[in-house]
N, C-alpha and C positions, 0 to 999 in steps of 0.2 A: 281380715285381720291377720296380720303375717306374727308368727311365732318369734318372741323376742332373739337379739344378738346377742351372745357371750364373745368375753375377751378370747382372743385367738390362742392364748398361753394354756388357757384353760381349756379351748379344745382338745388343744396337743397332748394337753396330760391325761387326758380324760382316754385318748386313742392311746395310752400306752409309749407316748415318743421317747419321754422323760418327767421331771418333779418339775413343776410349775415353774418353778426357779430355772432349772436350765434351761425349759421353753425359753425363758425372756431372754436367754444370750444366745439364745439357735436364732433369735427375731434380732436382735440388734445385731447379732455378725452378719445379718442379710442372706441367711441360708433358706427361710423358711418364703414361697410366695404364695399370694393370693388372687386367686383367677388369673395368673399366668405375669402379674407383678409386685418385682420384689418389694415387703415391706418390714422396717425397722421400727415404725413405729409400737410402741408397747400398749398403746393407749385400743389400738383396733380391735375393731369386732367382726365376728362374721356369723353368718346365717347358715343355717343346713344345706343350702343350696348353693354356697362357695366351693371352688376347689381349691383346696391346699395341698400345697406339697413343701417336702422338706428336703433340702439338696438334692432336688430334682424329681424325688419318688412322690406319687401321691397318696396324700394321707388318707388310709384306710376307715372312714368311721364306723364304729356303731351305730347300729342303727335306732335310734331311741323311741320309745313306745310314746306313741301322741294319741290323745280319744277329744274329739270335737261332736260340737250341738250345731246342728245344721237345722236350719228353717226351712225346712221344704215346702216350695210352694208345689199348688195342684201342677197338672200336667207336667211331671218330672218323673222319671222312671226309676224307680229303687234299684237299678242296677250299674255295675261299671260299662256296659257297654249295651247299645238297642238295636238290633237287627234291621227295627225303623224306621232309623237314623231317629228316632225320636231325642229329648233332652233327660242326662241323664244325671244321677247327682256326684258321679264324678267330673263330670262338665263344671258342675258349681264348685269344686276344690282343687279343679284343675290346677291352679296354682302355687298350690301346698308340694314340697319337694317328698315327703311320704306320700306312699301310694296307702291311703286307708279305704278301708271295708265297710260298708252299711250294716249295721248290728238288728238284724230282723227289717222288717219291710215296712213301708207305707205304700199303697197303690199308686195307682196314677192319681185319680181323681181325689186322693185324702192330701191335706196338706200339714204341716205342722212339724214337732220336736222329732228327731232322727239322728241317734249318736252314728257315728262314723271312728274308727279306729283301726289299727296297724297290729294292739294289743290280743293277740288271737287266744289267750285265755279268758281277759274278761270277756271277750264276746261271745267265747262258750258259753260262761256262767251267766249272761243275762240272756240269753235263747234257752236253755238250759230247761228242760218242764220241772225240775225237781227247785229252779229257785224263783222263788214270787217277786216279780218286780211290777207293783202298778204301776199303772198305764191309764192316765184319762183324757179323752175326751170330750173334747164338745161337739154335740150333735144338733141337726137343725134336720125335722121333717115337717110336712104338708098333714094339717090337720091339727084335732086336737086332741092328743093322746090318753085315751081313760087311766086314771090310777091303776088299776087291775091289769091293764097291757106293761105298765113298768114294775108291776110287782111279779111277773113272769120276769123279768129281767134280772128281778134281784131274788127272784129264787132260782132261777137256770132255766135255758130253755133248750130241746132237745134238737140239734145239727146233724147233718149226718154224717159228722165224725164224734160224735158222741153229746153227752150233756155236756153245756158250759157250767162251770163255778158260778156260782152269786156275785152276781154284781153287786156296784155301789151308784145309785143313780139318784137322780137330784133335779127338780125342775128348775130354768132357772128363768124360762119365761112364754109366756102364751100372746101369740100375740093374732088379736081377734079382728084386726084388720086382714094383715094378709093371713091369715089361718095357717098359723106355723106355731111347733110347740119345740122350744129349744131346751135343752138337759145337758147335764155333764152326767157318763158314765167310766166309771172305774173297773181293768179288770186286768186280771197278772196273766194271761193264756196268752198265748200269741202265735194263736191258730189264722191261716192263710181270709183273709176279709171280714173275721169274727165280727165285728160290730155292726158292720153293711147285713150280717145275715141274722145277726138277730133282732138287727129291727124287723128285718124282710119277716121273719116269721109271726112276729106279732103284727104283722100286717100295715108297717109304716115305713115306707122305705126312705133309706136317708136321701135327701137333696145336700148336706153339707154336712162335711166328717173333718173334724181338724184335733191330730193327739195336741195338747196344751201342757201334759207333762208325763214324764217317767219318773218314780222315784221321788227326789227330792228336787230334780229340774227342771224349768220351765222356761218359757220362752221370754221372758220380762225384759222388755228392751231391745227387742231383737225386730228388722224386719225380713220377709220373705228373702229366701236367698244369702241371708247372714250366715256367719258359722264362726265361731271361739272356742278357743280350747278352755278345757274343763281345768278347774282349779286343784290343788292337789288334796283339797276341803271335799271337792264336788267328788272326786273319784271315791275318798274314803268313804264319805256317806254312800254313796252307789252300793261299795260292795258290803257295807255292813246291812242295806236295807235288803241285801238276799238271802232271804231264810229260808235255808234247805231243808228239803220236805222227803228226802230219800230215806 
């Protein structure tokens, strides 16, 4: 999904050239070009990945703050670059003219919701231990999980980087064929495989882990491999849902 086009007068002013107004007469005196041809038209648009220049110099942008929802499918590696050569989720955005950041991790083998941004405050603030951002989950293990094993989950269970917080966990199906008990669980830490380890410790280890939402966003409509940018709704809710706990 490529980032909308704005009129090119409006880039211009926006980079400090001049007042929108003048833009339109630097474009119709034929001073201004785009990707290296001149244009007079006022009606054009251009994308962040154009170059412009103005009687010859090129136009210096801004760089503007972008955050996207990436569907990360399994076998994708939460980093910019894999030692090996594995696929990695800037492979999947390659195409986006910002270079953005994965904002906390999914493993290889988790798949699901994964913000990405260029915005290096708010990705402080949702890594952040001092701000609660849930985070859930759908899990699918082998077996059939006693109540008493997910009631450890929603009182904490002890890791050995310390106790986790209380979950929020929820059966959402047993399925007595192939003996599989699937739940959704909720939880703000975003300690390094937390969910993978605290099934391991009550003794169910996940076969499938996919996040389905952070916050107020979700994957709805989206498939593996998709990515859009976040609405200027979506960001607001994001950082109002961060309550700081310092």
């Amino acid at each position: 999904m490529e980032q909308a086009k704005e009129r090119l007068q409006k880039v211009m002013a926006a980079c400090g050239v001049a007042s929108r107004r003048e833009c339109e007469k630097y474009i119709t005196a034929g001073r201004v070009a785009v990707n290296g041809r001149i244009v007079t038209e006022l009606g054009t648009r251009v994308g962040p990945g154009d170059a412009i220049t103005v009687d010859g110099t090129p136009l210096r942008r801004k760089t503007a703050k972008r955050t996207i929802l990436l569907y990360k499918p399994r076998g994708v590696v939460t980093t910019m670059k894999d030692p090996q050569g594995r696929r990695t989720v800037a492979d999947l955005v390659a195409k986006l003219p910002e270079r953005l950041f994965p904002v906390g991790r999914l493993d290889y083998q988790t798949e699901g919701l994964l913000l990405m941004t260029n915005d290096g405050e708010l990705a402080q603030h949702l890594t952040h231990p001092s701000h609660h951002v849930n985070k859930t989950y759908a899990v699918e293990v082998r077996g059939r999980v006693p109540e008493e094993k997910l009631d450890l989950l929603r009182l904490g269970v002890p890791l050995d980087d310390g106790l986790t917080a209380p979950a929020l966990v929820y059966i959402k199906d047993v399925d007595t064929v192939k003996h599989l008990t699937r739940f959704t669980i909720t939880i703000h830490e975003g300690r390094n495989r937390q969910v993978r380890r605290m099934c391991d410790f009550i003794g169910f280890p996940v076969k499938h882990l996919k996040r389905i939402q952070v916050g107020s966003l979700t994957l709805e409509g989206m498939k593996k491999g998709q990515y859009r940018d976040l609405t200027p709704e979506e960001l607001t809710d994001l950082e109002k849902g961060m309550e700081s706990h310092e």
